[in-house]
C-alpha positions in Angstrom: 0.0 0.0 0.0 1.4 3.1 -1.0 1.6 5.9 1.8 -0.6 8.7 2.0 0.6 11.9 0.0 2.7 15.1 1.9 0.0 17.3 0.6 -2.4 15.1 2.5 -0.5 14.6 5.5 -0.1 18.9 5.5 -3.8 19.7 4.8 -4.7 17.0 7.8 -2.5 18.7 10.2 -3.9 22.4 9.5 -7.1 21.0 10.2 -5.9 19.5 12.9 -4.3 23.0 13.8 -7.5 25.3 13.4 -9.0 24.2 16.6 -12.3 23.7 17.8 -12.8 19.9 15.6 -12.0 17.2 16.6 -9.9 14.2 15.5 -13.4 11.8 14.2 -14.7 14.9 12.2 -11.1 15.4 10.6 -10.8 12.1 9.3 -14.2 12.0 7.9 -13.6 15.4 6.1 -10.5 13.8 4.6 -11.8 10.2 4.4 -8.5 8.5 6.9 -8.7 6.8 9.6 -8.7 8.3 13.1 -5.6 6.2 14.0 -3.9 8.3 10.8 -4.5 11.3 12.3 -4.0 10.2 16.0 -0.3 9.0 14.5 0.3 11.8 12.6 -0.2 14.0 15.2 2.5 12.0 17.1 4.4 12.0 14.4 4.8 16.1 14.0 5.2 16.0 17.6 8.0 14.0 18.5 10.3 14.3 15.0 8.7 17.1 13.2 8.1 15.7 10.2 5.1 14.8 8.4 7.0 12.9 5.7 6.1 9.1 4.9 8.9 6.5 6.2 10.4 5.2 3.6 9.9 1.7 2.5 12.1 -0.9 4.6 11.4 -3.7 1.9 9.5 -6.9 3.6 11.1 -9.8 5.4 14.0 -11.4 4.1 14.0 -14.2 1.5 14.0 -17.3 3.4 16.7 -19.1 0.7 19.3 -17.2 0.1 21.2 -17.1 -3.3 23.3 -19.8 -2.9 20.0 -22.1 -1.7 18.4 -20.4 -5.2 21.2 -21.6 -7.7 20.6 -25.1 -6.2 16.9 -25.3 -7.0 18.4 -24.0 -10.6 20.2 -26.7 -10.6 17.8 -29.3 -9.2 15.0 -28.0 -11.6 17.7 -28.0 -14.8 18.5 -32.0 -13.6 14.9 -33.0 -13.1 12.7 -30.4 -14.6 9.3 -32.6 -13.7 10.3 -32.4 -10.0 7.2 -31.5 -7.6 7.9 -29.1 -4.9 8.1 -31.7 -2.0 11.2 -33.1 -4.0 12.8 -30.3 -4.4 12.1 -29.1 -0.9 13.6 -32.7 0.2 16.7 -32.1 -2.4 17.4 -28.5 -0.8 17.5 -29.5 2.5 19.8 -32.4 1.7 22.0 -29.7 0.6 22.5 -28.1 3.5 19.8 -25.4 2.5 17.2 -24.5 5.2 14.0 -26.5 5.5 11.3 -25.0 4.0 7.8 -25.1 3.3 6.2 -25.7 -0.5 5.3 -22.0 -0.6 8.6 -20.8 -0.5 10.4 -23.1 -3.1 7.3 -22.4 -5.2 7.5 -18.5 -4.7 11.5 -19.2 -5.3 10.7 -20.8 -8.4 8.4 -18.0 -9.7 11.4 -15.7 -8.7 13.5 -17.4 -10.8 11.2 -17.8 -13.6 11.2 -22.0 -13.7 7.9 -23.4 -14.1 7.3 -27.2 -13.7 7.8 -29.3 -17.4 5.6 -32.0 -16.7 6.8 -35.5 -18.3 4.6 -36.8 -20.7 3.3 -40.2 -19.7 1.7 -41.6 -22.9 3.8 -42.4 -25.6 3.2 -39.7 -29.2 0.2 -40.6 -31.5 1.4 -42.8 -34.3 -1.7 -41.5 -36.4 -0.6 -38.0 -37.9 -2.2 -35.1 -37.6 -3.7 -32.9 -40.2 
């Protein structure tokens, strides 16, 4: 979710500022939450600021890029693998253990998708 605008932020706290409302009726005037303002407020108080922190990028990939060149590598070897054999292949190699979420979200990072094996043999009748 993308923060809430410094023009925002500045007309909230002049409302805020002219006295006499309070903080319900200037989050329903500028359609926040209460909790916005109430933090705001705090915000401006204790820093300052009314800026937006800055974006501190989610947790941390559970495999790191060593772990992610082996599932290359295990997908390149055996490219009809299902996740709970590669998950089973990582953590033979030392990677951490890890649920089949994270290998598939891994995977999509690294742009593999599953080549199922085809189990019948081709068509002898051609096609046309």
């Amino acid at each position: 979710m993308k923060p809430y605008s410094d023009d925002l932020r500045e007309r909230v706290m002049a409302a805020c500022a002219e006295g006499g409302r309070s903080v319900g009726a200037v989050a329903a005037q500028f359609r926040v939450s209460v909790s916005f303002v109430h933090k705001l407020r705090r915000r401006q108080r204790t820093t300052g600021s009314l800026a937006a922190l800055p974006h501190r990028g989610g947790p941390a990939p559970l495999l790191d890029a060593a772990a992610r060149a082996e599932l290359a590598a295990c997908v390149a070897r055996q490219p009809d693998a299902t996740l709970d054999e590669l998950r089973g292949r990582l953590t033979a190699a030392g990677a951490p253990a890890v649920g089949r979420t994270t290998v598939w979200q891994a995977l999509q990072a690294l742009d593999l998708r599953r080549k199922k094996r085809v189990s019948t043999p081709p068509s002898a009748t051609p096609s046309g």
